[in-house]
C-alpha positions in Angstrom: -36.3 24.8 -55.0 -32.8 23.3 -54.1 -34.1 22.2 -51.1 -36.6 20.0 -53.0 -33.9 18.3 -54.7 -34.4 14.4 -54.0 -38.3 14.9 -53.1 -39.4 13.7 -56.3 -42.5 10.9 -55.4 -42.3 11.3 -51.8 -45.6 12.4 -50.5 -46.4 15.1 -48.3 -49.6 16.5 -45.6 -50.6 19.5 -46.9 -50.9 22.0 -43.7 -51.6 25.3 -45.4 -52.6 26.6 -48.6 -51.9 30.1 -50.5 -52.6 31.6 -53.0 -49.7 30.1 -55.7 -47.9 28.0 -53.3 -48.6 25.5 -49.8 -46.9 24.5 -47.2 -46.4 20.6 -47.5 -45.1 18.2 -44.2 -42.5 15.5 -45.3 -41.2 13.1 -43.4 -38.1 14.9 -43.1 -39.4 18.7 -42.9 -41.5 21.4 -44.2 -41.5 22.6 -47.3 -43.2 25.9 -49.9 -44.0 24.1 -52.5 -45.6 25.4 -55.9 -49.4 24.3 -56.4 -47.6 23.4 -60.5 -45.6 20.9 -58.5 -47.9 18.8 -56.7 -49.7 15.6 -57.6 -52.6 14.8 -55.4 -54.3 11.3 -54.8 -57.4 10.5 -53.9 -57.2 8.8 -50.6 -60.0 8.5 -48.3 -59.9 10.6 -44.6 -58.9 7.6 -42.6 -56.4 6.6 -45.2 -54.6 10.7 -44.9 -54.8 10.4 -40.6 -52.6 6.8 -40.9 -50.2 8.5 -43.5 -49.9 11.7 -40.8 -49.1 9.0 -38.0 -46.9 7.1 -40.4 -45.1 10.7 -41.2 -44.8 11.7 -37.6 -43.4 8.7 -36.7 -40.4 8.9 -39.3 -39.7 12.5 -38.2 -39.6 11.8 -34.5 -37.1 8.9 -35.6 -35.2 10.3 -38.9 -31.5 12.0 -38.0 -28.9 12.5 -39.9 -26.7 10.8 -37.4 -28.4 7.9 -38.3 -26.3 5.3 -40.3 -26.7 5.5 -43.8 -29.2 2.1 -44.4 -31.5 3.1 -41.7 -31.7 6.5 -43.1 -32.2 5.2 -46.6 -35.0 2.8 -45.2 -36.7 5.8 -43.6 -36.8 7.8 -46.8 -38.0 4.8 -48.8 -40.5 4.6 -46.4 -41.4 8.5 -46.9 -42.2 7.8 -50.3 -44.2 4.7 -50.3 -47.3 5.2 -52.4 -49.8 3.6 -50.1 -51.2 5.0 -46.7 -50.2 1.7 -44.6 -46.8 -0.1 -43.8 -46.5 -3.9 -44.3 -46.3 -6.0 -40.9 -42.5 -5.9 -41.4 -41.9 -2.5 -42.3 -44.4 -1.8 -39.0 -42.0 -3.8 -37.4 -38.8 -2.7 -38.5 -40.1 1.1 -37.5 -40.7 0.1 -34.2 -37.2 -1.4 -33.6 -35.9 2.0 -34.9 -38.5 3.8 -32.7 -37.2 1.9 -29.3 -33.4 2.6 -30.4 -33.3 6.7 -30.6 -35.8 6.2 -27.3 -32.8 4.2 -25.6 
């Protein structure tokens, strides 16, 4: 569980389910998670496919050779507890996006 350390509120995509544990998708990995240890919300379908595009978007972007603020944003935004980012957090993604492209 040590690599759950600091995961506390950040939500997750559940991608498989056992018997006593899952297998949750972060925005900065995978993880086996215990089903004791999971809150789940009730968001609607469309609302779960723009949090798996919002997650996908951080991993493709989130390194840690990234400086320390933009990795800090990143993880703030991993634990966001609404399925959409504000016009300037959209924004501010997208810069990020076009600089690990470049």
């Amino acid at each position: 569980m040590d690599r759950l350390r600091g995961k506390g509120g950040c939500w997750g995509i559940v991608s498989h389910v056992g018997e006593f544990s899952c297998t949750v998708k972060t925005w900065n990995g995978e993880y086996t998670v215990g089903l004791q240890h999971l809150k789940s919300y009730d968001y609607l379908s469309a609302e779960c496919e723009q949090m798996q595009v919002i997650c996908d978007r951080i991993s493709r972007v989130y390194s840690g050779a990234l400086e320390e603020s933009v990795q800090k944003f990143l993880e703030m935004l991993g634990k966001l507890n609404r399925a959409y980012l504000t016009t300037l957090e959209e924004k501010l993604l997208s810069v990020l996006e076009l600089e690990t492209i470049s």
